[in-house]
LUMLO-285186 format. One line per field, with one value per residue: x, y, z of N, C-alpha, C in turn; residue in three letters. Coordinates in nm, 4 decimals. Last residue first. Example, Ala and Ser with C-alpha at 12.3 -4.5 7.8 and 13.67 -1.06 7.14 Angstrom:
nc1 = (1.2850 1.3190)
nc2 = (-0.2250 -0.5690)
nc3 = (0.7080 0.7800)
cac1 = (1.3670 1.2300)
cac2 = (-0.1060 -0.4500)
cac3 = (0.7140 0.7800)
cc1 = (1.2900 1.3200)
cc2 = (0.0030 -0.3300)
cc3 = (0.7870 0.7800)
rest = (Ser Ala)
***
This chain:
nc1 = (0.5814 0.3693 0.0032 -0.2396 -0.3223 -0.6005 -0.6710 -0.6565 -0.6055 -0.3518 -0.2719 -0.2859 -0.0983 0.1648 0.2032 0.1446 0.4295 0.5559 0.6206 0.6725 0.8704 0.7242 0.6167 0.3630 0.1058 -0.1880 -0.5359 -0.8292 -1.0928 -1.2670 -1.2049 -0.9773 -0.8729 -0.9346 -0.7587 -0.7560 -0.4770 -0.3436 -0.4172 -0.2743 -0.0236 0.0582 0.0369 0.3174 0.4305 0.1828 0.0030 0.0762 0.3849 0.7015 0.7917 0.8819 1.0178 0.8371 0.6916 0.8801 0.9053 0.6389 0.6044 0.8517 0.6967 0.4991 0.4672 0.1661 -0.1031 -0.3265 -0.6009 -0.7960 -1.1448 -1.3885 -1.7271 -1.8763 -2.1852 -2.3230 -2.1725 -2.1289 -1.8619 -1.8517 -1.9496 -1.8237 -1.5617 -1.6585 -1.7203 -1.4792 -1.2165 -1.0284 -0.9652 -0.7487 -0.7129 -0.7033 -0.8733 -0.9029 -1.1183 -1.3861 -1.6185 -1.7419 -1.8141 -2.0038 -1.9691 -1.7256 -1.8193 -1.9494 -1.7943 -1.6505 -1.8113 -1.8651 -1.6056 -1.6310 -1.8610 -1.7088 -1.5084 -1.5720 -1.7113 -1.5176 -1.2292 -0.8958 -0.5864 -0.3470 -0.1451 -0.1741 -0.2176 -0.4868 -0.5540 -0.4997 -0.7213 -0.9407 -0.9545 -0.9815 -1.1164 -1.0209 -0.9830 -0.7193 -0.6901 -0.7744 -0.6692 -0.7577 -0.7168 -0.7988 -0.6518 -0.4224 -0.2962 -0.0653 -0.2051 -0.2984 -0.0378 0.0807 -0.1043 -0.1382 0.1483 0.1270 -0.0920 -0.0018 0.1761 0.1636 0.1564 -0.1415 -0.3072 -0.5765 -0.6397 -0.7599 -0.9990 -1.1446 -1.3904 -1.5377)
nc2 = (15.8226 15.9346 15.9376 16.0270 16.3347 16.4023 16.6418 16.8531 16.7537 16.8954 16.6778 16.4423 16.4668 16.5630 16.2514 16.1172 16.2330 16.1427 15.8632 15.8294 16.0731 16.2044 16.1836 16.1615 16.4090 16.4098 16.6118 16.5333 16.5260 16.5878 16.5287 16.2618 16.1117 15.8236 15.5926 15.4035 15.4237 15.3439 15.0974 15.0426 15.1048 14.8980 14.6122 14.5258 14.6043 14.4510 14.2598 14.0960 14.0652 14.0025 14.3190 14.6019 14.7175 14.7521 14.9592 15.1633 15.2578 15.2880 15.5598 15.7172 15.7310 15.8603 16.1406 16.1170 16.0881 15.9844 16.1335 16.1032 16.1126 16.0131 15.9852 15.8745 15.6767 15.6352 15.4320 15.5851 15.5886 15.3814 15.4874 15.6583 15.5317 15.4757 15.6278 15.7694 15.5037 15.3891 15.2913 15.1260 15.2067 15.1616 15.2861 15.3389 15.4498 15.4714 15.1672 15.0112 14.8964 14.8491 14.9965 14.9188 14.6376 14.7279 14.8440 14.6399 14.4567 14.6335 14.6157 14.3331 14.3552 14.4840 14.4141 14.3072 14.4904 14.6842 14.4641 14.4206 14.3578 14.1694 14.0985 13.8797 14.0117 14.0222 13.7924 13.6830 13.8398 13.8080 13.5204 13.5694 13.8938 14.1630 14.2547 14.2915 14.4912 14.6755 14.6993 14.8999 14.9647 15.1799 15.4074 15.5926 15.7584 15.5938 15.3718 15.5111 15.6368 15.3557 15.2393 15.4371 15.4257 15.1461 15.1467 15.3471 15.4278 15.3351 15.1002 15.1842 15.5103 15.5717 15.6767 15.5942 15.7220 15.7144 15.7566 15.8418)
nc3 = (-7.2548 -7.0007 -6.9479 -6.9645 -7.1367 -7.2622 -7.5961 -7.7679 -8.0222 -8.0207 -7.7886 -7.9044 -8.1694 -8.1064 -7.9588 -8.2005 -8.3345 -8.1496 -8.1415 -8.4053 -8.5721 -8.8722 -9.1614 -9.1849 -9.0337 -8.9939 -8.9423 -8.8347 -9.0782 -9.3180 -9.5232 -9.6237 -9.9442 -10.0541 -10.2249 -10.4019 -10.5067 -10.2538 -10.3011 -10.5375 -10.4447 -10.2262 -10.2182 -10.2301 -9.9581 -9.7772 -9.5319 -9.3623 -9.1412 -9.1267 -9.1767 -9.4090 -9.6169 -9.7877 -9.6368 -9.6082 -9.8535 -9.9109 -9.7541 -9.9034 -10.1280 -10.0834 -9.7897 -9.6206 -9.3018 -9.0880 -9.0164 -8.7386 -8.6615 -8.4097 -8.3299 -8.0736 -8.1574 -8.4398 -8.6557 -8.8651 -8.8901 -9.0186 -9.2700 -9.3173 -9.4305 -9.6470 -9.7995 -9.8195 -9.8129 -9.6300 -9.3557 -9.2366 -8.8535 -8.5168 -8.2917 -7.9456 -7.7009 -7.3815 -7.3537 -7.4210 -7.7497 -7.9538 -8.1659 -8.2544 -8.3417 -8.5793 -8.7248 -8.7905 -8.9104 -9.1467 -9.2398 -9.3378 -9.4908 -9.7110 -9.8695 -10.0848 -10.1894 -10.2837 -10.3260 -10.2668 -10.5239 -10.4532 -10.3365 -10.1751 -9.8748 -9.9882 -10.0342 -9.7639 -9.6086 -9.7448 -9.6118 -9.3432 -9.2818 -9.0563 -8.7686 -8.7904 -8.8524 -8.6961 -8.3935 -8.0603 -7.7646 -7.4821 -7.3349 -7.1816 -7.3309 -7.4459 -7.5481 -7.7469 -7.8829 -7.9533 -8.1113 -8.3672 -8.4675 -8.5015 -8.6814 -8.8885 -9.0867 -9.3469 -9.4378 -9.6288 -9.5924 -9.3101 -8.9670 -8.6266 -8.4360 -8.1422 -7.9833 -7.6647)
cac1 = (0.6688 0.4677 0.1351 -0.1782 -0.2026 -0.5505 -0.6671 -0.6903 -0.7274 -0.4404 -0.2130 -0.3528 -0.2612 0.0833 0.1610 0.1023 0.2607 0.6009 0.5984 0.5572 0.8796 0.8341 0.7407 0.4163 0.2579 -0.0677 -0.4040 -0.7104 -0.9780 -1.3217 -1.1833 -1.0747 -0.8367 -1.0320 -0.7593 -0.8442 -0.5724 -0.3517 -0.4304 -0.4080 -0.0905 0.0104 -0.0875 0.2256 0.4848 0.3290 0.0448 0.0126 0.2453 0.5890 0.8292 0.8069 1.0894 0.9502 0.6157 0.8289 1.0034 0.6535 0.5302 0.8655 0.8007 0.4960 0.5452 0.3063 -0.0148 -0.1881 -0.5453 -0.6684 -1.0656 -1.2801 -1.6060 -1.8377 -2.0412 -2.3922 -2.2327 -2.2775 -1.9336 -1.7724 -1.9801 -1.9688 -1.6105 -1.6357 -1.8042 -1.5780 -1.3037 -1.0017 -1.0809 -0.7076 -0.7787 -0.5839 -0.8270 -0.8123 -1.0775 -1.2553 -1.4815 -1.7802 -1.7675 -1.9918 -2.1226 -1.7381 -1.6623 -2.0239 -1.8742 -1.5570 -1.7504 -1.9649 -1.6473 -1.5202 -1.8446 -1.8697 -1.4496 -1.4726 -1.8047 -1.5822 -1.3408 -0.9869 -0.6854 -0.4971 -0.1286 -0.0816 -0.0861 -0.3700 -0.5875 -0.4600 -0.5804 -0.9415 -0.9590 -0.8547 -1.1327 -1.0261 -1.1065 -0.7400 -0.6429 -0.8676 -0.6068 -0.7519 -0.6358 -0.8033 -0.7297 -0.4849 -0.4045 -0.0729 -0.0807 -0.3876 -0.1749 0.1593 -0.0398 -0.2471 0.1052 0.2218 -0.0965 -0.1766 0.2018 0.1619 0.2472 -0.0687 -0.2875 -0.4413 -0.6295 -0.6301 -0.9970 -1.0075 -1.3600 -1.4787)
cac2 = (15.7279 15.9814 15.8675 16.0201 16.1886 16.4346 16.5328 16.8794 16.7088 16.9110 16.8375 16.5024 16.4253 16.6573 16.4117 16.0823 16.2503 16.2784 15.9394 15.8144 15.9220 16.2243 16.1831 16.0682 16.3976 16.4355 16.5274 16.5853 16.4617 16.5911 16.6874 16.3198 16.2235 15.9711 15.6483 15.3657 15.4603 15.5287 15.1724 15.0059 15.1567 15.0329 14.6737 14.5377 14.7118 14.4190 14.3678 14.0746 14.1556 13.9585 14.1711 14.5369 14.6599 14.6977 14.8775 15.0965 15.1812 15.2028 15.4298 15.7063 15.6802 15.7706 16.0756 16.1263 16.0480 15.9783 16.0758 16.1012 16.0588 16.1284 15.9051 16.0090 15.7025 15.6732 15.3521 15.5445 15.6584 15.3451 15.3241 15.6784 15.6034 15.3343 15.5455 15.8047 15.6036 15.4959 15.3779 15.2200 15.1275 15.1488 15.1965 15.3686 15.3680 15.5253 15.3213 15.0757 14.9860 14.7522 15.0375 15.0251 14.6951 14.6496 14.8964 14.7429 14.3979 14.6309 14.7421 14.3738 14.2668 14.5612 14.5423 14.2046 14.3697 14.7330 14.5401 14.4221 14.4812 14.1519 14.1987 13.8656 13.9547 14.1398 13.8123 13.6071 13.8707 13.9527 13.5285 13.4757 13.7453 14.1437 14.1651 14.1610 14.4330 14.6631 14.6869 14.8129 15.0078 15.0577 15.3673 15.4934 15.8424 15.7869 15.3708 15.4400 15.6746 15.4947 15.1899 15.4177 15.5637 15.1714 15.0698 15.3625 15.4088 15.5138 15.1518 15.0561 15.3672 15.6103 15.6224 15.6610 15.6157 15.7701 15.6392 15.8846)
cac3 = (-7.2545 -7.1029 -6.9561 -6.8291 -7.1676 -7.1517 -7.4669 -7.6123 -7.9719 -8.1320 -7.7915 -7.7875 -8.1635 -8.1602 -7.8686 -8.0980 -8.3797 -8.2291 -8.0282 -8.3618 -8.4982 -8.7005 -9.1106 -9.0968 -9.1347 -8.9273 -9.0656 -8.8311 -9.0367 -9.1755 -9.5410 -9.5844 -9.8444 -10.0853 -10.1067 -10.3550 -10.5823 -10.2971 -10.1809 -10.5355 -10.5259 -10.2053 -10.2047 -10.3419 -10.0345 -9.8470 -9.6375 -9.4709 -9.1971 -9.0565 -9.1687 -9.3440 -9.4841 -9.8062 -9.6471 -9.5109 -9.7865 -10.0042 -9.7240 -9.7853 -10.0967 -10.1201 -9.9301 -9.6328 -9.4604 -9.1139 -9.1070 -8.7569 -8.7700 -8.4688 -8.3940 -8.0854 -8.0906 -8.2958 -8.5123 -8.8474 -8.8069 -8.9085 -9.1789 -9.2665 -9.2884 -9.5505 -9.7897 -9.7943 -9.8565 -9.7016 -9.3769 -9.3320 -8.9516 -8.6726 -8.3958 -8.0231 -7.8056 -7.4995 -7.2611 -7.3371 -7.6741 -7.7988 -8.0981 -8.1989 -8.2684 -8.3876 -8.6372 -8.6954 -8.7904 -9.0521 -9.2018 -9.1862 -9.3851 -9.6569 -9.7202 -9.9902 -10.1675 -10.2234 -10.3554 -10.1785 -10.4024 -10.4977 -10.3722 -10.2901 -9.9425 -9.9984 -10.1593 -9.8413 -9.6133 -9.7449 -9.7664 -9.4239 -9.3209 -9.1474 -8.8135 -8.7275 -8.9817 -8.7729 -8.5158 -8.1681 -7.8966 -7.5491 -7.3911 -7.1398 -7.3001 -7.3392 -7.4376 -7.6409 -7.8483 -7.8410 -8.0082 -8.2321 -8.3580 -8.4414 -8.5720 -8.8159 -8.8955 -9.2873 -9.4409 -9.5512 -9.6385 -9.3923 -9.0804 -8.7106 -8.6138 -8.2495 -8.0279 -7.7902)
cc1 = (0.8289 0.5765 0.2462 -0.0647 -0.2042 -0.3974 -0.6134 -0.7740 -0.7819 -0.5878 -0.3261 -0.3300 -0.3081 -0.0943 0.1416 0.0741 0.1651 0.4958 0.5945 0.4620 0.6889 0.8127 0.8282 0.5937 0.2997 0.0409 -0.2752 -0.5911 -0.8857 -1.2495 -1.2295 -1.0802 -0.9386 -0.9718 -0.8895 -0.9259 -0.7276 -0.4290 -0.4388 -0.5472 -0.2367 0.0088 -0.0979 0.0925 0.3888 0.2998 0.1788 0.0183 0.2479 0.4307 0.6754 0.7757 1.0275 1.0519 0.7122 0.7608 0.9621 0.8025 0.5850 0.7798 0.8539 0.5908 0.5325 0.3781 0.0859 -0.1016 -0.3666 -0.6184 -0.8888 -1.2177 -1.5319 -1.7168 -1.9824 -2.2616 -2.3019 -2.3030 -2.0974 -1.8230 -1.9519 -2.0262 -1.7435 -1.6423 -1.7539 -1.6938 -1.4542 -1.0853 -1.0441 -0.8504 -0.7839 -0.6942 -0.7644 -0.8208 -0.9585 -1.1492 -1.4143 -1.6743 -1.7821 -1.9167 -2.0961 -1.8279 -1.7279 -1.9019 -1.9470 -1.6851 -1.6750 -1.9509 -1.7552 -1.5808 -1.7354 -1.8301 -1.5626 -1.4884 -1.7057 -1.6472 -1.4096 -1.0970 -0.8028 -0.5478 -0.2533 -0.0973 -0.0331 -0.2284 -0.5005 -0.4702 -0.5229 -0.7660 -0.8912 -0.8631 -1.0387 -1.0664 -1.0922 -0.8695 -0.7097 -0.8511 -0.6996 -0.7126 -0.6903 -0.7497 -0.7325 -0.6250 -0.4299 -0.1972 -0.1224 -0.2896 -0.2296 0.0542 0.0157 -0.2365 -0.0329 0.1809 -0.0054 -0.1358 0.1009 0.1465 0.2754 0.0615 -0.1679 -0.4253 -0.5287 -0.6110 -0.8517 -0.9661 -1.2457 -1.3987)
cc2 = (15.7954 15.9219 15.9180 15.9205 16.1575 16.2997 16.5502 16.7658 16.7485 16.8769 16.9071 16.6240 16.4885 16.5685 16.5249 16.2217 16.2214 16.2990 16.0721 15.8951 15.9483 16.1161 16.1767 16.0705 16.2726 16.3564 16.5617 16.5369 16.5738 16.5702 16.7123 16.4514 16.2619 16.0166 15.7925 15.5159 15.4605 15.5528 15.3254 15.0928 15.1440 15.1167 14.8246 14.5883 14.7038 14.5740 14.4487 14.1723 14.0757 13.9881 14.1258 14.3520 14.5783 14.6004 14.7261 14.9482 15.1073 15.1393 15.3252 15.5460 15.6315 15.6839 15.9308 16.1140 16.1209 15.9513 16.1280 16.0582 16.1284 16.0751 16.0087 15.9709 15.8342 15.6526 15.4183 15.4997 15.6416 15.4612 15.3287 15.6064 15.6153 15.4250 15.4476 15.7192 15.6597 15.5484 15.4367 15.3041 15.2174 15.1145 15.2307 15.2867 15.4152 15.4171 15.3670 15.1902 15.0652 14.8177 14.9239 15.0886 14.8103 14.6538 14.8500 14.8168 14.5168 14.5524 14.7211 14.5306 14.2974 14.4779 14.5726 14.3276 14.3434 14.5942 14.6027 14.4983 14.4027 14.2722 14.2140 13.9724 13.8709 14.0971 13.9426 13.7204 13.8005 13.9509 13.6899 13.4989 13.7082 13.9340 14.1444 14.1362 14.2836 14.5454 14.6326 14.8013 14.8422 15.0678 15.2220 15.3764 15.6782 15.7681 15.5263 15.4509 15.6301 15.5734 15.2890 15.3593 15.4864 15.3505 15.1191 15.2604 15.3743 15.5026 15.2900 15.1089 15.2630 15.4770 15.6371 15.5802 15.6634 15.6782 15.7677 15.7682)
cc3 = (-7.2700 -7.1043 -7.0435 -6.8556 -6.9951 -7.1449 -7.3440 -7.5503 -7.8373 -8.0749 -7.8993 -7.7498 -8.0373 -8.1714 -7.9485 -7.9991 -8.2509 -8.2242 -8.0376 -8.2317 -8.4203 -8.6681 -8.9750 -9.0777 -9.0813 -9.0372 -9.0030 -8.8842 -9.0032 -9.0677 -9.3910 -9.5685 -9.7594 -9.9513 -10.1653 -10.2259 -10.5090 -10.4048 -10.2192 -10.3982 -10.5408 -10.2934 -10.2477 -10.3259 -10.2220 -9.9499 -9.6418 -9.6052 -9.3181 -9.0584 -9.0827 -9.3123 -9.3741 -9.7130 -9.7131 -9.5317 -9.6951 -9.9168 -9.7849 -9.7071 -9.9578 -10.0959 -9.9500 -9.7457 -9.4632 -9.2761 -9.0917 -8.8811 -8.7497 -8.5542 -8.4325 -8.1563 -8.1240 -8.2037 -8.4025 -8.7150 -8.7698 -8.8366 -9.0207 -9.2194 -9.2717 -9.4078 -9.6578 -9.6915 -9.7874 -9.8055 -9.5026 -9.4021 -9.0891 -8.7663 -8.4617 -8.1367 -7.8777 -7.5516 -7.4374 -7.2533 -7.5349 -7.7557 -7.9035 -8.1107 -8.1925 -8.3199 -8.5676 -8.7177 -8.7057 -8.9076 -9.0975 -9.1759 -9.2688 -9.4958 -9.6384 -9.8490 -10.0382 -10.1215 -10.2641 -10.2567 -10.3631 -10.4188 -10.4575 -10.3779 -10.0455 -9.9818 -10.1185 -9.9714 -9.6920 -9.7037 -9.7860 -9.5681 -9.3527 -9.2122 -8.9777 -8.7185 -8.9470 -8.8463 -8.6225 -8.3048 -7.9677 -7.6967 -7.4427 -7.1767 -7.1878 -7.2786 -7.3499 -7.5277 -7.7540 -7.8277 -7.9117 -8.1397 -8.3066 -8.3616 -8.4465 -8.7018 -8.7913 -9.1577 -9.3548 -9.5469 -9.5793 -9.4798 -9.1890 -8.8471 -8.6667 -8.3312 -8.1426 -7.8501)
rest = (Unk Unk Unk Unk Unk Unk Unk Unk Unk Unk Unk Unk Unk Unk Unk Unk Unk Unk Unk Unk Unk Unk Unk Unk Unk Unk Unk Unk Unk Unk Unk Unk Unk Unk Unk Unk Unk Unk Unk Unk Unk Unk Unk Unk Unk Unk Unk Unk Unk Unk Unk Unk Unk Unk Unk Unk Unk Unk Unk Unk Unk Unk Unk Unk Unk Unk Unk Unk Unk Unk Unk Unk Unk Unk Unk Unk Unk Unk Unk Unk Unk Unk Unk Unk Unk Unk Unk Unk Unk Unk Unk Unk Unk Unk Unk Unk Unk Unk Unk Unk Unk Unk Unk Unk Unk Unk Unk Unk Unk Unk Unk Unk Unk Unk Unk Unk Unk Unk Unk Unk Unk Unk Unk Unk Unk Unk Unk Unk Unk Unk Unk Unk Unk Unk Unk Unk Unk Unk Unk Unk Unk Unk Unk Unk Unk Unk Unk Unk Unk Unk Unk Unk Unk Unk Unk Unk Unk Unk Unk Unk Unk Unk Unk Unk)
***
């Protein structure tokens, strides 16, 4: 099983799929890091990302996924339609976790945010970009991570062999 925690920039996708993998004992990946030097340069200047710029890392996070040989964890902002079907296309057993929330709330975050590419200017372009899924378990990002994280395996009747 491969767990797609999605959402736009700002909404915890790395940080809960980190305490995720962690519980369960999975592997955890960050999507942002197949992304190209160009694809990050043009979001951290607040340049949205086209469809064209997102085909190539989508299709890098689904050989991601098809090489897979144990249970997964990604961060990744999947936010339309089209891009999941990608990521499900790989023949794997793909689940979706959408993590959203007040705007506001992301936009602080994304404010406060140090050391990342993406910046508090992406996330309109992001929520314009976003298509809600209707296939997704949806978790609030308001609780601390370690919050969501055990309503995920609790919701997903996982198994945690760890409790931080």
């Amino acid at each position: 099983m491969v767990l797609i925690i999605m959402g736009v920039s700002g909404a915890g996708k790395t940080t809960v799929g980190r305490v995720l993998a962690r519980r369960l004992d999975w592997k955890f990946f960050d999507a942002d890091d197949l992304h190209s030097r160009e694809n990050k340069e043009k979001i951290q200047n607040g340049v949205p990302l086209t469809d064209e710029d997102r085909i190539p890392w989508l299709e890098a996070l689904r050989n991601l996924i098809n090489g897979l040989d144990t249970p997964a964890v990604i961060a990744c902002s999947a936010l339309k339609k089209s891009y999941r079907d990608i990521l499900a296309g790989s023949g794997r057993d793909v689940r979706l976790v959408y993590l959203g929330g007040d705007k506001e709330l992301i936009r602080g975050r994304l404010e406060r945010r140090k050391g990342h590419f993406a910046g508090a200017g992406i996330l309109e372009s992001q929520l314009g970009d976003l298509e809600e899924p209707e296939d997704a378990l949806w978790e609030d990002i308001e609780p601390d991570p370690e919050t969501i994280a055990d309503d995920i395996v609790r919701k997903l009747k996982l198994r945690a062999v760890r409790e931080d």
